[in-house]
C-alpha positions in Angstrom: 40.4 -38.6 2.4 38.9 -42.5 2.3 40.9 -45.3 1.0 40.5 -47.1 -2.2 38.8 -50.1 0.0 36.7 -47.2 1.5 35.1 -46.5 -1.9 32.2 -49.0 -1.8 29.2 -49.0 -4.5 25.8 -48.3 -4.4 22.9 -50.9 -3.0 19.8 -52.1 -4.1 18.9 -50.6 -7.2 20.6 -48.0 -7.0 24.1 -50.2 -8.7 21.8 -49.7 -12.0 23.4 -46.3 -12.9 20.9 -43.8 -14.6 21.9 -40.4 -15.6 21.5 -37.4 -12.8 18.8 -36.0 -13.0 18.7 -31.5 -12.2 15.5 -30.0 -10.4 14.3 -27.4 -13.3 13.9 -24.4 -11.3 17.6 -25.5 -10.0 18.6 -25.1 -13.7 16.8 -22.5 -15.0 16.7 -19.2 -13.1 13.8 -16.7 -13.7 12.0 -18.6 -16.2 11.7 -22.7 -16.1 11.0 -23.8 -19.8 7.7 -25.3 -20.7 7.5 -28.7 -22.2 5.3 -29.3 -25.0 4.7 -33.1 -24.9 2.4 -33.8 -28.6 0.9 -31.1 -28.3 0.3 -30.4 -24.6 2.0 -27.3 -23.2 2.8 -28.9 -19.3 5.2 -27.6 -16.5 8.9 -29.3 -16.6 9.7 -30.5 -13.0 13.3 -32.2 -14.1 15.2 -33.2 -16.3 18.4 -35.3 -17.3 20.6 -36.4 -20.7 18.0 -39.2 -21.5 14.7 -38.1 -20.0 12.3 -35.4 -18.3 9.6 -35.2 -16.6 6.8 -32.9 -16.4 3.4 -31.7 -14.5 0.4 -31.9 -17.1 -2.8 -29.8 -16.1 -4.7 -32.6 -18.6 -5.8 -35.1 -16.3 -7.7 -37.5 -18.6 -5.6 -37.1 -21.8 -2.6 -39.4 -20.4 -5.1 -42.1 -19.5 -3.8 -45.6 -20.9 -1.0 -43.9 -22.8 1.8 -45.9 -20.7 4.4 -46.5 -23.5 3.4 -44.4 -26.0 6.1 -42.0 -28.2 5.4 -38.5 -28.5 6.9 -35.8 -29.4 9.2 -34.0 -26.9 9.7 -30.0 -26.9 11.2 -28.0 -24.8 10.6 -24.0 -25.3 10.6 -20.9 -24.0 7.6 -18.9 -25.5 8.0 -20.1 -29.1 11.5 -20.4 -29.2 13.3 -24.3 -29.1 15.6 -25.1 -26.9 15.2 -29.1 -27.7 13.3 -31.1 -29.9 13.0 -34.9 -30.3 11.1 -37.7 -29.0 10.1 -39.7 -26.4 8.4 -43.1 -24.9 6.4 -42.3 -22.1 7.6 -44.5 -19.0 5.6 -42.9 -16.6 1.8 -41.5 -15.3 1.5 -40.3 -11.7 -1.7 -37.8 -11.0 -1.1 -35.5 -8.7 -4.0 -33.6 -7.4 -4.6 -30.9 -10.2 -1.7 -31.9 -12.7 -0.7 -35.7 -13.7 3.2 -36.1 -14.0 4.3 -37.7 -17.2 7.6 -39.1 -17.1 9.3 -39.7 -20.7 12.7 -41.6 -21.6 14.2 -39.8 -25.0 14.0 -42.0 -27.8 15.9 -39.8 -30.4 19.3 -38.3 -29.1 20.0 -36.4 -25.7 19.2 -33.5 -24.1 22.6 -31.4 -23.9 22.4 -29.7 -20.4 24.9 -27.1 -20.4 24.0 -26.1 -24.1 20.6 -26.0 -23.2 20.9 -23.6 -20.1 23.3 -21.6 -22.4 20.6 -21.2 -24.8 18.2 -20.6 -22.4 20.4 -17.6 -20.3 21.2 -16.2 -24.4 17.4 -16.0 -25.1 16.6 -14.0 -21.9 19.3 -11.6 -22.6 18.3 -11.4 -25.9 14.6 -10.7 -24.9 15.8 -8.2 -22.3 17.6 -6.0 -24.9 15.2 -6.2 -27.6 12.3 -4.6 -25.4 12.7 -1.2 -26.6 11.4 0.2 -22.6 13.8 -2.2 -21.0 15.3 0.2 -18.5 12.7 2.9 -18.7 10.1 3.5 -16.3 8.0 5.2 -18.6 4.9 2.6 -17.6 4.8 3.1 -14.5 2.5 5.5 -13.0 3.9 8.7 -11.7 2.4 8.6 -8.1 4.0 5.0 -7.7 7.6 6.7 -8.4 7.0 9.5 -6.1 5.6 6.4 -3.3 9.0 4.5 -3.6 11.0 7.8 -3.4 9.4 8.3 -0.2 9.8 5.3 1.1 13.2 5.1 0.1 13.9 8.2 1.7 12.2 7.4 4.9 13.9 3.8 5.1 17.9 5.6 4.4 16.9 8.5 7.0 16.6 6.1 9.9 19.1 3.5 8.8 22.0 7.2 8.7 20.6 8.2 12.1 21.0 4.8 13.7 24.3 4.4 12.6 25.1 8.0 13.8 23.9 7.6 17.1 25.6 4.2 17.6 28.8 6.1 15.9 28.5 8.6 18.6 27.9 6.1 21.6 31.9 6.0 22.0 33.6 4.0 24.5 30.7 2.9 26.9 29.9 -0.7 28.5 28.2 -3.2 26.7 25.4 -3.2 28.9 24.9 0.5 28.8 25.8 0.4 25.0 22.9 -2.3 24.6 20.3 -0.3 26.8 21.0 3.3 24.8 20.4 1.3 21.6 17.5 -0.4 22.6 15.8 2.8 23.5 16.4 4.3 20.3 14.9 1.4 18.5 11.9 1.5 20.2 11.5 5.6 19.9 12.3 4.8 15.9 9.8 2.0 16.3 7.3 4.6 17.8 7.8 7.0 14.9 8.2 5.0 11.8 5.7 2.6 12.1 3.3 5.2 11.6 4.9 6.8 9.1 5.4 3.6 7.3 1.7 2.4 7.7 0.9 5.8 5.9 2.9 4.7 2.8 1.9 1.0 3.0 -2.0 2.2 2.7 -1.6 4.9 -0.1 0.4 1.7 -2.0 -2.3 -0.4 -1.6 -4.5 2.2 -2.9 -2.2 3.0 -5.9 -2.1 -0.9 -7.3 -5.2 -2.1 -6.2 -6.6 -1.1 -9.8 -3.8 -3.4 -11.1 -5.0 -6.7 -10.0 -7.2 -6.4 -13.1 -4.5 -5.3 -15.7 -1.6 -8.5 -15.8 0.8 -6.4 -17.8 0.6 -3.5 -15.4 0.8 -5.4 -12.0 3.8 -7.2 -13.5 5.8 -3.8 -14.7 5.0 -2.4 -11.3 6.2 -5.7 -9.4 9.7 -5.3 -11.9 9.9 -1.5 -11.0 9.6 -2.2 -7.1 12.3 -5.3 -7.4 14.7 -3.0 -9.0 14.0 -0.2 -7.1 12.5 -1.0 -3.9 13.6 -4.4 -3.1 17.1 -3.6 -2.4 16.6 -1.6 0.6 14.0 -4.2 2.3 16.3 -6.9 2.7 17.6 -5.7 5.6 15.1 -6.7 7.5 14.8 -10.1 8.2 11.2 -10.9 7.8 11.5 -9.6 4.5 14.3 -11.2 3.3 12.9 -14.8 4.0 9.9 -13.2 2.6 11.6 -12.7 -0.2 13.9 -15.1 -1.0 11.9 -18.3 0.3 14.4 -20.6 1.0 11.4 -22.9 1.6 9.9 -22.6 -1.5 7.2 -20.3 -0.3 6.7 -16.7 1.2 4.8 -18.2 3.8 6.6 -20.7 5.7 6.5 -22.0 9.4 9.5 -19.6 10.6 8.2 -16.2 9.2 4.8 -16.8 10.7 6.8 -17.6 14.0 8.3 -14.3 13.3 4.9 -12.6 13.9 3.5 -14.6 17.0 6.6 -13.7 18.5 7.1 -10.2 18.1 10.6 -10.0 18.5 13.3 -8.0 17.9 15.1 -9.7 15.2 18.3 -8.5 13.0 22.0 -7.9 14.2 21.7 -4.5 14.0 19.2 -1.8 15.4 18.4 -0.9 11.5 17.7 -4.5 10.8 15.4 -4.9 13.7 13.7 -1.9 12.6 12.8 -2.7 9.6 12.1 -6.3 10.7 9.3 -4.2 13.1 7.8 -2.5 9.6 7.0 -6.3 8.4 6.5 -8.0 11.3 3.9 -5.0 11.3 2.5 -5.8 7.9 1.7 -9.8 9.1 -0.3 -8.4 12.5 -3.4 -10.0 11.0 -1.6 -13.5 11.3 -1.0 -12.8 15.1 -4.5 -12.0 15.3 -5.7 -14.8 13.4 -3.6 -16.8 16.0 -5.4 -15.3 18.8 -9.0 -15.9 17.3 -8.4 -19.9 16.7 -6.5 -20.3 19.8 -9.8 -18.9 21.5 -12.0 -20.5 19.5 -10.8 -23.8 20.6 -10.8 -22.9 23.9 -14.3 -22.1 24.0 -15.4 -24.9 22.2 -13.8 -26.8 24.8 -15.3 -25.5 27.6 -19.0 -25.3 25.8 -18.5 -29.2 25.1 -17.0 -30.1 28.7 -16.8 -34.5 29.8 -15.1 -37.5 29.0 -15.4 -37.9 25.0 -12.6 -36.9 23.2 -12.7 -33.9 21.1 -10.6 -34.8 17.5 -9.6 -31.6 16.4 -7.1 -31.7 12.6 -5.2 -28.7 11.2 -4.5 -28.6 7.6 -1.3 -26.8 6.5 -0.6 -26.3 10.4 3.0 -25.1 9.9 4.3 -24.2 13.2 0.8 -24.9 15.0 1.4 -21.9 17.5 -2.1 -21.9 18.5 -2.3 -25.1 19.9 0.8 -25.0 22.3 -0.5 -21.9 23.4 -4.4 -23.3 24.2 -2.3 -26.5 25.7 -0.8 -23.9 28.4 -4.3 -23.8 29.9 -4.1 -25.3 33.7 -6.6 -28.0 32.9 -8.9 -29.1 29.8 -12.5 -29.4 30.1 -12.2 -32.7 28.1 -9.6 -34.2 26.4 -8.3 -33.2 23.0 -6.7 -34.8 20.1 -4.7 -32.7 17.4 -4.0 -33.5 14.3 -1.6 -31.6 12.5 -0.9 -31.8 9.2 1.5 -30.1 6.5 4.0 -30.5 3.9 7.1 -29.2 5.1 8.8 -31.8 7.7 10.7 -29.2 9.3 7.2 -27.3 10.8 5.9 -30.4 11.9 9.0 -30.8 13.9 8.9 -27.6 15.4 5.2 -28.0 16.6 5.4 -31.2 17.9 8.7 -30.5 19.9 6.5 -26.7 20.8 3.5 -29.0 21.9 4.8 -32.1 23.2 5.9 -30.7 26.9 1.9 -29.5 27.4 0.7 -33.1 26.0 2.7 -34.7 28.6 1.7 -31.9 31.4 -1.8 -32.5 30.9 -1.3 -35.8 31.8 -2.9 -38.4 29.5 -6.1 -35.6 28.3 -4.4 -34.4 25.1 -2.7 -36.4 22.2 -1.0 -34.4 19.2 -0.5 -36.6 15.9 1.6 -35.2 13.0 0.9 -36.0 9.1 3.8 -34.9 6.8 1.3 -34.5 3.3 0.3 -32.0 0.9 -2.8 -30.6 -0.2 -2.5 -32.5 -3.6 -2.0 -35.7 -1.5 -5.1 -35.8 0.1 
């Protein structure tokens, strides 16, 4: 606990309080209200008791209209959860979409009534759907697909835990050696099994990606049904839950360069296998660049340097693989650029000990931006 004299202020400009402002999708789970800002229906990004802002896909409309008031909305299809108006205070483009930042000019945005509003209206909706809870849309042979897999997932998570019931009072060693082997003979049997399954899927929804409504009452059939018993597996569950923001961050693609067997229990790595399985053409993709560079490389041998950039890099496997080579044919210089600060550490820290083996011949250079940056 700090002392009274412990409690400083704030610095800078930060002493000139302003109301907090909440991250929307922090907010709002499921579905992030849109903002309708005079007439323009744009993406809210946050939002506070005196203010929002929001990501327009109109790029030229908010040209020179610094300080203007507009009318503010926020909605969920065409239901209000606030309406006033605003002065706008603030035009950043942004790649694709400008952000428009506007300060409230009539009342305040109520938070917490606003979020109850919101969670009331998606209930609401829920119940009103007269096939909410029915899987009367979904095709037939897509019910029968996730009752096999089901079934094929439950059978080997009950026969692992029987054969480690049944293991009784052994050694940890020989405990760990009996349940690796059973892994890998489940690995041996199921992956098959489940590559069968994954292919008729595929085959089942590809019609879909033509038909919106259908792909997205398949996708709520499989999170209620299916989803449940993936999570197990760790691939999955970052996969899943994207604690990054995206499915495809710098640790699950690590996941399948490695190839290893991840999860606390044997079940867990199993089914961590099944979607490691299901990313084999990023390891393969790996492979191809990191032997595409080295060829290049060679073909290009002497003294210029070779200025090679990745773009959304994320872990940049390949190229402290290619920098494991003896020697280089000429020297190299990567640049590595992505978005998330936390991949750029790990393939700087993954590269750095070749760099400085190789002696002077290859530099790595790291660029925390986004695509809408540059």
């Amino acid at each position: 606990m700090r002392t009274y004299e412990q409690l400083t202020g704030a610095k800078g400009r930060k002493v000139f309080y302003r109301a907090e402002r909440y991250r929307a999708d922090h907010l709002f789970k499921d579905i992030v209200p849109a903002v309708d800002l005079g007439g323009d229906r744009a993406a809210l990004k946050d939002v506070s008791m005196t203010g929002l802002a929001a990501q327009s896909g109109e790029l030229d409309y908010w040209d020179g209209r610094l300080g203007d008031e507009i009318p503010v909305r926020l909605c969920i299809a065409d239901d209000t959860l606030y309406e006033g108006s605003g002065r706008i205070r603030r035009i950043e483009p942004s790649g694709v979409r400008t952000t428009v930042a506007v300060e409230l000019t009539t009342g305040y945005i109520d938070i917490p009534s606003v979020v109850t509003d919101h969670d009331q209206f998606l209930l609401s909706r829920a119940l009103s759907d007269p096939q909410f809870g029915a899987a009367s849309n979904i095709l037939p042979e897509y019910q029968e697909l996730a009752a096999e897999i089901i079934y094929l997932f439950r059978s080997y998570r009950d026969l692992l835990s029987r054969f480690e019931d049944r293991l009784g009072d052994v050694s940890e060693e020989d405990r760990a050696k009996q349940l690796h082997e059973a892994l890998v003979a489940c690995e041996d049997k199921m992956v098959p099994q489940w590559k069968e399954l994954w292919y008729r899927g595929n085959d089942i929804t590809f019609p879909m990606l033509n038909d919106p409504i259908a792909l997205a009452e398949h996708k709520r059939y499989t999170e209620q049904v299916l989803t449940p018993d993936f999570m197990p597996g760790p691939v999955m569950r970052r996969c899943y839950e994207k604690p990054l923001g995206y499915p495809g961050d710098y640790q699950i693609m690590n996941y399948v360069y490695r190839w290893e067997k991840v999860g606390d229990t044997p079940y867990e790595k199993l089914l961590h296998r099944i979607g490691i399985e299901t990313g084999e053409c990023v390891g393969t993709r790996l492979r191809m660049t990191q032997k595409f560079i080295g060829e290049k490389v060679r073909e290009t041998a002497g003294s210029d340097v070779m200025n090679i950039t990745n773009l959304g890099c994320g872990s940049a496997y390949e190229v402290a693989e290619f920098l494991k080579t003896d020697t280089l044919a000429r020297p190299v210089n990567f640049t590595l650029i992505d978005q998330d600060h936390d991949a750029l550490s790990y393939a700087y820290e993954h590269a750095h000990p070749q760099v400085v083996r190789h002696g002077g011949k290859a530099r790595i250079q790291c660029l925390q931006a986004s695509f809408a940056q540059l």
